[in-house]
N, CA, C and O atoms as a GROMACS GRO file, in nm:
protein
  192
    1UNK      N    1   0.082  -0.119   0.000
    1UNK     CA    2   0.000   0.000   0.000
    1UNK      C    3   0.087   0.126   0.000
    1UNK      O    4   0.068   0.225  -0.071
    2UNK      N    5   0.177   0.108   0.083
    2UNK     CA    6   0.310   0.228   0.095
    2UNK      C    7   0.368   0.237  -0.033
    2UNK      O    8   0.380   0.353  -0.070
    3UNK      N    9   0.410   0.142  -0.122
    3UNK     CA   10   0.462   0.167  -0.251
    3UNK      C   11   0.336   0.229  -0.354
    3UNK      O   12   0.383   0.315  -0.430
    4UNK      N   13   0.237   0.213  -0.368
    4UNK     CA   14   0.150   0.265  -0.473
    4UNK      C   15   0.117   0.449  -0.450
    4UNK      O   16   0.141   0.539  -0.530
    5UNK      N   17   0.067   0.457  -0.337
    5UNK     CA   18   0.100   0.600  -0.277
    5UNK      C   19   0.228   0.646  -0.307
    5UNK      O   20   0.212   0.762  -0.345
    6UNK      N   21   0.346   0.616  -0.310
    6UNK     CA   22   0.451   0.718  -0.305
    6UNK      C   23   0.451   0.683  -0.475
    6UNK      O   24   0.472   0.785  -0.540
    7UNK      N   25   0.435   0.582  -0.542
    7UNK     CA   26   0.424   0.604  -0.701
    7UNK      C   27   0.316   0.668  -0.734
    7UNK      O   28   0.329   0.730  -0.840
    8UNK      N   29   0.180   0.682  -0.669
    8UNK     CA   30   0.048   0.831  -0.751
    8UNK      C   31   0.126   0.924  -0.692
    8UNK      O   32   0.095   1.016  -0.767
    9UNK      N   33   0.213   0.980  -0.606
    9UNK     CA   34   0.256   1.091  -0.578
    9UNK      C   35   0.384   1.114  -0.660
    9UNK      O   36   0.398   1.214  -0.729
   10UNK      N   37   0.469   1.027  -0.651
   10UNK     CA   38   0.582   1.068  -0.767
   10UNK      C   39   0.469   1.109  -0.945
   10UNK      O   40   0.447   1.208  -1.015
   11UNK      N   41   0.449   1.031  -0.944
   11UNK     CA   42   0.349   1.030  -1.098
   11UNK      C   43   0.276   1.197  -1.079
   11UNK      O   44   0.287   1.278  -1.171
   12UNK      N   45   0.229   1.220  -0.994
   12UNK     CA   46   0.116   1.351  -0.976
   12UNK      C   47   0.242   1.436  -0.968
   12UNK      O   48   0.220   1.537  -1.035
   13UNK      N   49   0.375   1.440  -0.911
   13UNK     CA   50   0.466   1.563  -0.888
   13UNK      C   51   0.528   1.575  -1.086
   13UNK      O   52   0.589   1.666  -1.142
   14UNK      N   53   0.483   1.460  -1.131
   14UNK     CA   54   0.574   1.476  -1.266
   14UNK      C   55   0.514   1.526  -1.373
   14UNK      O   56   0.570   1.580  -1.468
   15UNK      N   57   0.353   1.504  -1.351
   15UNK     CA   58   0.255   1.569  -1.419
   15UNK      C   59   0.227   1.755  -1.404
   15UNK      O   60   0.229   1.847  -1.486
   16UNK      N   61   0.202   1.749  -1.265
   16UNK     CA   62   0.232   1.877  -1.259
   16UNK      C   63   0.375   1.967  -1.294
   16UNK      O   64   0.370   2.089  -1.306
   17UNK      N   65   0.477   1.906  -1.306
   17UNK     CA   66   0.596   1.961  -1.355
   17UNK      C   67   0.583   1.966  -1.543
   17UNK      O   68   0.590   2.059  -1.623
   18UNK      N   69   0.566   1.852  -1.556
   18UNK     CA   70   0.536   1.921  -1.706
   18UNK      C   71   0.418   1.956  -1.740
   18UNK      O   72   0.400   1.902  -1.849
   19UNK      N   73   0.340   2.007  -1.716
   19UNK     CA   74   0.249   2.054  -1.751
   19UNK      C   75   0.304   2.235  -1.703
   19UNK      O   76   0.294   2.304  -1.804
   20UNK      N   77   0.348   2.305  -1.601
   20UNK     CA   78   0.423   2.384  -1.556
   20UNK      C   79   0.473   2.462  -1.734
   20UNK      O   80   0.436   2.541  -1.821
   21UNK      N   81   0.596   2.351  -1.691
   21UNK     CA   82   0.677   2.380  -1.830
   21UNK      C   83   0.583   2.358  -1.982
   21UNK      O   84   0.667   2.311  -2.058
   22UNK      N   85   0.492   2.366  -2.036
   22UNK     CA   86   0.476   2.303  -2.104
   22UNK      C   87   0.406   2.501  -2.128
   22UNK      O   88   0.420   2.554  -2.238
   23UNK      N   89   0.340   2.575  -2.013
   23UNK     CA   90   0.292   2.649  -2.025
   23UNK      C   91   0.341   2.787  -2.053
   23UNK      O   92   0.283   2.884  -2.101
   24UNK      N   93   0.517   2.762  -1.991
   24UNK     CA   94   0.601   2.942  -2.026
   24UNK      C   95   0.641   2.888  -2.122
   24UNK      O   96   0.728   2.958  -2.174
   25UNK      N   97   0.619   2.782  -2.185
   25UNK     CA   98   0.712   2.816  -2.379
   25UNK      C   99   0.588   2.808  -2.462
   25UNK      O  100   0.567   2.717  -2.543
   26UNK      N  101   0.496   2.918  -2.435
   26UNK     CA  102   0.367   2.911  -2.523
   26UNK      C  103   0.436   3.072  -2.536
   26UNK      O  104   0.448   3.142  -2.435
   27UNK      N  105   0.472   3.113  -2.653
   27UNK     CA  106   0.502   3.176  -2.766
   27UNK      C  107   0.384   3.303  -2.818
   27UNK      O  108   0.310   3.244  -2.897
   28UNK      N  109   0.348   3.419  -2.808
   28UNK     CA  110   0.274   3.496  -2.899
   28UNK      C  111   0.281   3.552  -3.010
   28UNK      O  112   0.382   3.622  -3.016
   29UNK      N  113   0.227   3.554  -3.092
   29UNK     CA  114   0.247   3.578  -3.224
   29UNK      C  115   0.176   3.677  -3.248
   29UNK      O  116   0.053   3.667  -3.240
   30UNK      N  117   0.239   3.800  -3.284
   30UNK     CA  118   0.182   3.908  -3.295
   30UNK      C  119   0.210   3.990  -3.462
   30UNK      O  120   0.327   4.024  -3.479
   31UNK      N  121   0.135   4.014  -3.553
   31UNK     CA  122   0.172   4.076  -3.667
   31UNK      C  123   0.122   4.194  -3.672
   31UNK      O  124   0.007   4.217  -3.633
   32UNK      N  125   0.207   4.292  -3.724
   32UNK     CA  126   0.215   4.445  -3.741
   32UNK      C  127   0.178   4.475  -3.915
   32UNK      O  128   0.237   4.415  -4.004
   33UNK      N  129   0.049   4.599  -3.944
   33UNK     CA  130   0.097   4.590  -4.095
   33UNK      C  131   0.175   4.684  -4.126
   33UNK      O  132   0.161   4.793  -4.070
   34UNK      N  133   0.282   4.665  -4.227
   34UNK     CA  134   0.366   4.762  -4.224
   34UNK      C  135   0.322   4.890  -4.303
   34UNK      O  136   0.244   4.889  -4.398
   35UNK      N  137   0.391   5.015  -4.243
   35UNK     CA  138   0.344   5.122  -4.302
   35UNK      C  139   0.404   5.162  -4.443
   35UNK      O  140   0.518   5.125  -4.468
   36UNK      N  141   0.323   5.244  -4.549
   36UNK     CA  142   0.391   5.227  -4.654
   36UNK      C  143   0.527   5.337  -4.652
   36UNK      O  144   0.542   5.446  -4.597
   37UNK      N  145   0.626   5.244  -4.748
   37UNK     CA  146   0.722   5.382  -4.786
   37UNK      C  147   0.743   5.506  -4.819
   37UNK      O  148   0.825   5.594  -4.792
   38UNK      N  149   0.650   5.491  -4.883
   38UNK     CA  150   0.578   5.664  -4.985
   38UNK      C  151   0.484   5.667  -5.008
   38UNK      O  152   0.407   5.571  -5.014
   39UNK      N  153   0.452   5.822  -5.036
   39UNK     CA  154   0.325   5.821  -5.028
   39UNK      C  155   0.326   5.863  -5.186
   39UNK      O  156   0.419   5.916  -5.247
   40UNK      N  157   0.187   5.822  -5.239
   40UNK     CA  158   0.158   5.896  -5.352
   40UNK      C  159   0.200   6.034  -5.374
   40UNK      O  160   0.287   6.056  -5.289
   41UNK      N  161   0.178   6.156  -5.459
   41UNK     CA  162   0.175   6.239  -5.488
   41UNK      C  163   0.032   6.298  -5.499
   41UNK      O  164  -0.041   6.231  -5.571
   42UNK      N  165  -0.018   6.395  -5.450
   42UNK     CA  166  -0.151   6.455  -5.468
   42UNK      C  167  -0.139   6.556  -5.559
   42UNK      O  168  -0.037   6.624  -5.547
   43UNK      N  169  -0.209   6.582  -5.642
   43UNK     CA  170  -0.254   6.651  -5.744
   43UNK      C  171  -0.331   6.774  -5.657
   43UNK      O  172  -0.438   6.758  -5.598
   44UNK      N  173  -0.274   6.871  -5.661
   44UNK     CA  174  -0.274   6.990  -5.629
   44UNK      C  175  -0.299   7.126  -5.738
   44UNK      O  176  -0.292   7.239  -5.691
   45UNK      N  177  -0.325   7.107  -5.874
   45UNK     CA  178  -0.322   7.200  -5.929
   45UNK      C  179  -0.233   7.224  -5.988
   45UNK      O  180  -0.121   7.220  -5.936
   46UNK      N  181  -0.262   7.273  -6.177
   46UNK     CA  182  -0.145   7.283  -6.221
   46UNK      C  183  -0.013   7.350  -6.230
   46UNK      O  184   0.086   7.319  -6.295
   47UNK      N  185  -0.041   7.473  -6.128
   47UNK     CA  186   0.090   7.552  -6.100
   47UNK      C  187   0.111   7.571  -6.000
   47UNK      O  188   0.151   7.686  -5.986
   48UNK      N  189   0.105   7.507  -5.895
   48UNK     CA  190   0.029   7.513  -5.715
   48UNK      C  191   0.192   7.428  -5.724
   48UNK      O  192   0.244   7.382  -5.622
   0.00000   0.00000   0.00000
């Protein structure tokens, strides 16, 4: 009975350890759109 208890408790300390770790290497992925280089030219009039 003493051996099965200290194996669900080793087993339960190993589960909770990776599961731990399993959660700070979750990664966010975030995308930006990029702004443009130039801008058009506006038409302002022909001697403006």
């Amino acid at each position: 009975m003493s051996k099965n208890i200290k194996l669900f408790a080793m087993l339960g300390l190993m589960v909770a350890v990776a599961a731990c770790a399993r959660e700070q290497q979750v990664e966010e992925f975030v995308v930006v759109d990029p702004e443009p280089i130039s801008q058009e030219p506006v038409y302002t009039g022909k001697y403006k």
